[in-house]
N, CA and C of each residue as an Amber inpcrd file, in Angstrom:
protein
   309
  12.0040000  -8.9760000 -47.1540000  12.8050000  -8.7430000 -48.3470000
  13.7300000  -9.9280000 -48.5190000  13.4800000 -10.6290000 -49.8310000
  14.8010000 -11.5130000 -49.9930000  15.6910000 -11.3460000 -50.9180000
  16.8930000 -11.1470000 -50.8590000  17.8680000 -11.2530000 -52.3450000
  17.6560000 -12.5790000 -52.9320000  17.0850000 -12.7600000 -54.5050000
  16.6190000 -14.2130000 -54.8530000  18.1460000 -14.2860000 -55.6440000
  18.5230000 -13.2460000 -56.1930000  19.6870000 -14.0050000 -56.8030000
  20.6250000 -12.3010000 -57.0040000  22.0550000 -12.4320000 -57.0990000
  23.4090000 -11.4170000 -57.5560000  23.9300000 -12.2100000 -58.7480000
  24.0130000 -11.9520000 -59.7100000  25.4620000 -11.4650000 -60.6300000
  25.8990000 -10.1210000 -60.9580000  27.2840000 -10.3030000 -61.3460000
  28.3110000  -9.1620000 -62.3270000  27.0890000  -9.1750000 -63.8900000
  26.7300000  -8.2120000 -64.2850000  26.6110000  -7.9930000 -65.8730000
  27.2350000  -6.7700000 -66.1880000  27.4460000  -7.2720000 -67.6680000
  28.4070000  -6.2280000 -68.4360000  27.3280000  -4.6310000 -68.5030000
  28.2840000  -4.0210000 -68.6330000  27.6130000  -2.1760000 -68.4240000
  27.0290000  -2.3800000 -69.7320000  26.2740000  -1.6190000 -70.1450000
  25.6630000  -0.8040000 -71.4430000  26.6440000  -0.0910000 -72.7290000
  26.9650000  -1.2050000 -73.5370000  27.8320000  -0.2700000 -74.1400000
  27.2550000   0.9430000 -74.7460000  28.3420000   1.7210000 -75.2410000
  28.0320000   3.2820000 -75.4390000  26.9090000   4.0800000 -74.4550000
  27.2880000   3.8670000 -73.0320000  26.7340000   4.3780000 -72.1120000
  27.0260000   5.3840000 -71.8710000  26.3930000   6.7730000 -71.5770000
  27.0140000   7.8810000 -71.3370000  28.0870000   8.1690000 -70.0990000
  28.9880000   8.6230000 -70.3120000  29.8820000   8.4380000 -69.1060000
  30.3360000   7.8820000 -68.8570000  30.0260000   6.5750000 -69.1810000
  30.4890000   5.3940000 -68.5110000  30.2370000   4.9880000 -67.6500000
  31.1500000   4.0630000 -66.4590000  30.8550000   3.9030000 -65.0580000
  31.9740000   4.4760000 -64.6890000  32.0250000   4.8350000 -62.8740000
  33.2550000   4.3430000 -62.1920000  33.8310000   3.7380000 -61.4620000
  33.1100000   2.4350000 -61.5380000  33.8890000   0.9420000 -61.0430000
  33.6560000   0.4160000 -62.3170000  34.6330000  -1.3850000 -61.6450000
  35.0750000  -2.3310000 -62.2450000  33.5360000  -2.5020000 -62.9220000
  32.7610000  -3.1130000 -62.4670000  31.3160000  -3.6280000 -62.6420000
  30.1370000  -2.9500000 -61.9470000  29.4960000  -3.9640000 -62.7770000
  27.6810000  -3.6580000 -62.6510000  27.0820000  -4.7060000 -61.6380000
  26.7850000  -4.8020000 -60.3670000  26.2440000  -5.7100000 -59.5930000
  24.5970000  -5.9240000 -60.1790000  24.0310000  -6.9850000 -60.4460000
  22.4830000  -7.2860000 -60.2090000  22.0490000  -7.9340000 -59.3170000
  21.2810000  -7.5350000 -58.6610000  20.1830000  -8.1150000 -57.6350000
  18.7070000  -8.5610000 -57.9680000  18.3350000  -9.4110000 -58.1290000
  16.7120000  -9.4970000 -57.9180000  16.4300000  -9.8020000 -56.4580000
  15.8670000  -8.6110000 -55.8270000  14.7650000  -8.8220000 -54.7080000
  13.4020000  -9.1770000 -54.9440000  12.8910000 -10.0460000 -54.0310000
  11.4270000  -9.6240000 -53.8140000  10.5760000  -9.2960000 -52.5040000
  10.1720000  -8.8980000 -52.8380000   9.1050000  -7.9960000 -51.3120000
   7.7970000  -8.3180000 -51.1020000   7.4520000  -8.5250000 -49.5820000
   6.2990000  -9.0500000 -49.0210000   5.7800000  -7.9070000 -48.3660000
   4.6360000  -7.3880000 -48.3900000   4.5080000  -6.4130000 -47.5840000
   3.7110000  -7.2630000 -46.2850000   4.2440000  -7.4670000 -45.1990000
   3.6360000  -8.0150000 -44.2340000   2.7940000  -7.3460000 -42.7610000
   2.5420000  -5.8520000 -43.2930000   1.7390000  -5.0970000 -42.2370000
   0.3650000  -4.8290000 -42.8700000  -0.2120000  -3.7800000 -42.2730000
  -1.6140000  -3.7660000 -42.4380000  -2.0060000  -2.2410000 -43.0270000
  -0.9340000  -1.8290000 -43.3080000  -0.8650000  -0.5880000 -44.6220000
  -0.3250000  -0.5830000 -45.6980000  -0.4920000  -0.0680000 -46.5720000
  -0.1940000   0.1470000 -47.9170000   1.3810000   0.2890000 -47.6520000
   2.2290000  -0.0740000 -48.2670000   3.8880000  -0.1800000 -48.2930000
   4.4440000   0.3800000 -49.3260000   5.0640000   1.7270000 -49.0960000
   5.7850000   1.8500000 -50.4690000   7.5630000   1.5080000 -50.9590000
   7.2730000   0.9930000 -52.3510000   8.3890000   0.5950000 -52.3850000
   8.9800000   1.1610000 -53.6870000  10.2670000   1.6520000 -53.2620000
  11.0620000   2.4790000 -54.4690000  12.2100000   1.5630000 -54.6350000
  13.4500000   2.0470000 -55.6920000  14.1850000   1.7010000 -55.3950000
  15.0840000   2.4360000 -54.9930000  15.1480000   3.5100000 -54.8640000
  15.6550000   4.3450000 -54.1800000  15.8250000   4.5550000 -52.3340000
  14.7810000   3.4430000 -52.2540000  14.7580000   3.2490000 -50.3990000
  15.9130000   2.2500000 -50.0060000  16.2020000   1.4190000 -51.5490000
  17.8970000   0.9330000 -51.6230000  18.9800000   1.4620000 -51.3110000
  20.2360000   1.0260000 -50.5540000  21.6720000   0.9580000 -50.5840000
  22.1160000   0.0590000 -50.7710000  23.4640000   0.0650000 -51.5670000
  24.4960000  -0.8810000 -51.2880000  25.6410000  -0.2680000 -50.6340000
  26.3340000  -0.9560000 -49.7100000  27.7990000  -0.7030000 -49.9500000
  28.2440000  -1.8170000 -49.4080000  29.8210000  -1.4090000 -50.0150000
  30.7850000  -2.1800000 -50.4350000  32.0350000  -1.6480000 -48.7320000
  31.8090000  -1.9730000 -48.1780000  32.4360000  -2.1130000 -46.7210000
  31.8370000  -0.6340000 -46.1390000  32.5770000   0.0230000 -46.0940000
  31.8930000   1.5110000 -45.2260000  31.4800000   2.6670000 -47.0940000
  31.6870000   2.5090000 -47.9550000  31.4480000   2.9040000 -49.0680000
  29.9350000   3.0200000 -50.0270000  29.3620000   3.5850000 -49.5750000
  28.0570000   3.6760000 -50.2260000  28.1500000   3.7760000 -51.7860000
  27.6690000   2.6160000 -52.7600000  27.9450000   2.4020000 -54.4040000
  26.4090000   3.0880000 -55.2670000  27.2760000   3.1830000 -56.1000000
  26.6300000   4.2600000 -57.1660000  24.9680000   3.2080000 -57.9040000
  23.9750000   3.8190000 -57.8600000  22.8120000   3.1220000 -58.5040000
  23.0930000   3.0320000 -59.9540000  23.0620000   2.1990000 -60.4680000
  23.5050000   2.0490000 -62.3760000  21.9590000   2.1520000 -62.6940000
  21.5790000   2.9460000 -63.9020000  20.3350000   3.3790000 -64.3850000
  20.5310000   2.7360000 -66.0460000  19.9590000   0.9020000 -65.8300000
  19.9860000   0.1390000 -67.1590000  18.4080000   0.2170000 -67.7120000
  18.3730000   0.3130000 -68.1330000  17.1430000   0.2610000 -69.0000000
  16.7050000  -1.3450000 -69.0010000  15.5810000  -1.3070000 -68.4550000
  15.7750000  -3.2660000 -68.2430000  14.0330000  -3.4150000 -67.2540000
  12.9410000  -3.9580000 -68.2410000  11.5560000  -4.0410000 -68.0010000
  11.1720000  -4.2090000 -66.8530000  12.3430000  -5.6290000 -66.2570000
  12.3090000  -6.1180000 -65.0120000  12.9880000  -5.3570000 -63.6990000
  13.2620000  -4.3150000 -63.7900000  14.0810000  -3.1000000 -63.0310000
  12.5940000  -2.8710000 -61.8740000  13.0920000  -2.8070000 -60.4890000
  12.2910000  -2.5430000 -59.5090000  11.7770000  -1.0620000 -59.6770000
  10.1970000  -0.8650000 -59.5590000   9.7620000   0.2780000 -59.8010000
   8.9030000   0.9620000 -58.2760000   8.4380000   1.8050000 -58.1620000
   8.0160000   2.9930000 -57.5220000   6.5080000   2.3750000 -57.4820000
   6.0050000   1.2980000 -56.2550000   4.8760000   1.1320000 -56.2930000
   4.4940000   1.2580000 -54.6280000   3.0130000   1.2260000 -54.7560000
   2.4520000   0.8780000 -53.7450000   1.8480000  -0.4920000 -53.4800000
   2.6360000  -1.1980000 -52.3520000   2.1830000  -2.5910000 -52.2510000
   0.5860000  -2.8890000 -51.3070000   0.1830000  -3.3710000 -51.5050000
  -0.7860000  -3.9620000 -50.3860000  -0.7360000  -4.8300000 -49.5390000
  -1.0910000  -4.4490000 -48.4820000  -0.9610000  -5.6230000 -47.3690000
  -1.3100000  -7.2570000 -47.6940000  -0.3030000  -7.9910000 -47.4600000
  -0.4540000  -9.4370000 -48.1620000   0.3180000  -9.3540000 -49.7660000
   0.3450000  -8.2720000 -50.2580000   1.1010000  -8.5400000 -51.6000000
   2.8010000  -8.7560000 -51.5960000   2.9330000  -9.2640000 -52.6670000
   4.4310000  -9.3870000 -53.3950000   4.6380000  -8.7830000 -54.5270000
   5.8580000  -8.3570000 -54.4840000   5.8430000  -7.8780000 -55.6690000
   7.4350000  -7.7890000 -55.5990000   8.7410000  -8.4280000 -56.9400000
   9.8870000  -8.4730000 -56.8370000  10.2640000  -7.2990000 -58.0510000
  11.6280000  -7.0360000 -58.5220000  12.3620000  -6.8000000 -59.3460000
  13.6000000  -6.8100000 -59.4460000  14.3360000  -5.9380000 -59.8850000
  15.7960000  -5.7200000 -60.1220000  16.5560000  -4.5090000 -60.4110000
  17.7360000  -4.6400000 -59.7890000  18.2370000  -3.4520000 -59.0740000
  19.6240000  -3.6740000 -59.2710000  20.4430000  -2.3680000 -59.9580000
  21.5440000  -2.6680000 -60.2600000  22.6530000  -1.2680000 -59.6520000
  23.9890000  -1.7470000 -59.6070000  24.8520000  -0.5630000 -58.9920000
  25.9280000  -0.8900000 -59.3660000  26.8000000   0.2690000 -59.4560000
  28.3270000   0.3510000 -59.8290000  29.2400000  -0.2150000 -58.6930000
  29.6700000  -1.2210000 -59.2010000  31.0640000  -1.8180000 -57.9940000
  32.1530000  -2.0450000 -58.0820000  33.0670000  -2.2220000 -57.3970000
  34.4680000  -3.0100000 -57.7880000  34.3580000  -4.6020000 -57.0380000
  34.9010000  -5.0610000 -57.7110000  34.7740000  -6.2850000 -57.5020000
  35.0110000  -6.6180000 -55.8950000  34.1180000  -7.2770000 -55.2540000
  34.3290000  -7.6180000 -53.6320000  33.6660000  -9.0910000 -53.1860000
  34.6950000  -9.5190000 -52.1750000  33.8110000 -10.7930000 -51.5490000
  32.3030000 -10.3910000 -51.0120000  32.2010000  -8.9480000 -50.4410000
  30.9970000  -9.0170000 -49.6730000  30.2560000  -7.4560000 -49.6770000
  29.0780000  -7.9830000 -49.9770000  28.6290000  -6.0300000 -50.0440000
  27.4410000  -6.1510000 -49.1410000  26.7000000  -5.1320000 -48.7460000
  25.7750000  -5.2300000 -48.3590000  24.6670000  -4.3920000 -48.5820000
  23.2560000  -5.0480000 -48.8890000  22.0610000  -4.3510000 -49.5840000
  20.9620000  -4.0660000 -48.2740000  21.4210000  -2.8870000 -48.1140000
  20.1480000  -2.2460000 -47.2070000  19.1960000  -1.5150000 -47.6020000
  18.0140000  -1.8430000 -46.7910000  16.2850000  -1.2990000 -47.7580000
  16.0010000  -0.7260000 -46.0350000  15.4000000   0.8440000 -46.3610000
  15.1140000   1.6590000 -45.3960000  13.7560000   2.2860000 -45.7900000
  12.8640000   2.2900000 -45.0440000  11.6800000   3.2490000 -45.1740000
  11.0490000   4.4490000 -44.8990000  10.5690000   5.3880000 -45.0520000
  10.4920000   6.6100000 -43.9680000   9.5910000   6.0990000 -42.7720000
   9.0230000   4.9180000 -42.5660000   8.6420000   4.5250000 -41.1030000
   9.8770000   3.9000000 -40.4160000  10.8450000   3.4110000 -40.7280000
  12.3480000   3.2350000 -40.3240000  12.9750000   4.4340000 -39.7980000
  12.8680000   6.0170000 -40.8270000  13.4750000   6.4130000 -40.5950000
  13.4520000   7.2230000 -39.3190000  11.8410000   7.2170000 -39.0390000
  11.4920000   7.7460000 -37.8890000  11.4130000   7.5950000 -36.7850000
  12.0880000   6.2740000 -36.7750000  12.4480000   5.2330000 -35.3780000
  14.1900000   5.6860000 -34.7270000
């Protein structure tokens, strides 16, 4: 997994609810599946947080938004992934699998 790039983008105006942080973090990851089974990848196997604080997933409407696939061994496949934050020097993006979780 690599983070290829983070910015701040502005929320969605007339978004329902709103948010409740400062900002909208973006991430583009991309993913290698480097074993010898089929890999699934959500984005929901995503976290962020923001020191011990687990941050809210922002649901933008956006083509390039990481989707719910099955990778193949040897494939790539990237997108983008966004969450509610307050502004911080340092967050951290953890990706967990249910073969992770069973370790």
């Amino acid at each position: 997994i690599e983070v290829e790039n983070a910015e701040y983008v502005l929320p969605l105006s007339g978004s329902i609810g709103g948010i409740n942080k400062d900002k909208v973090l973006k991430f583009k990851v991309s993913l290698k599946n480097k074993g010898d089974e089929m890999l699934e990848i959500s984005p929901y196997l995503f976290t962020l947080y923001q020191g011990d604080e687990k941050m809210k997933k922002y649901d933008k409407a956006d083509s390039d938004k990481l989707r719910l696939i099955e990778l193949e061994p040897g494939k790539k496949t990237s997108g983008i992934l966004y969450y509610e934050v307050n502004k911080a020097s340092s967050y951290e993006l953890v990706y967990s699998n249910e073969e992770t979780k069973k370790r």
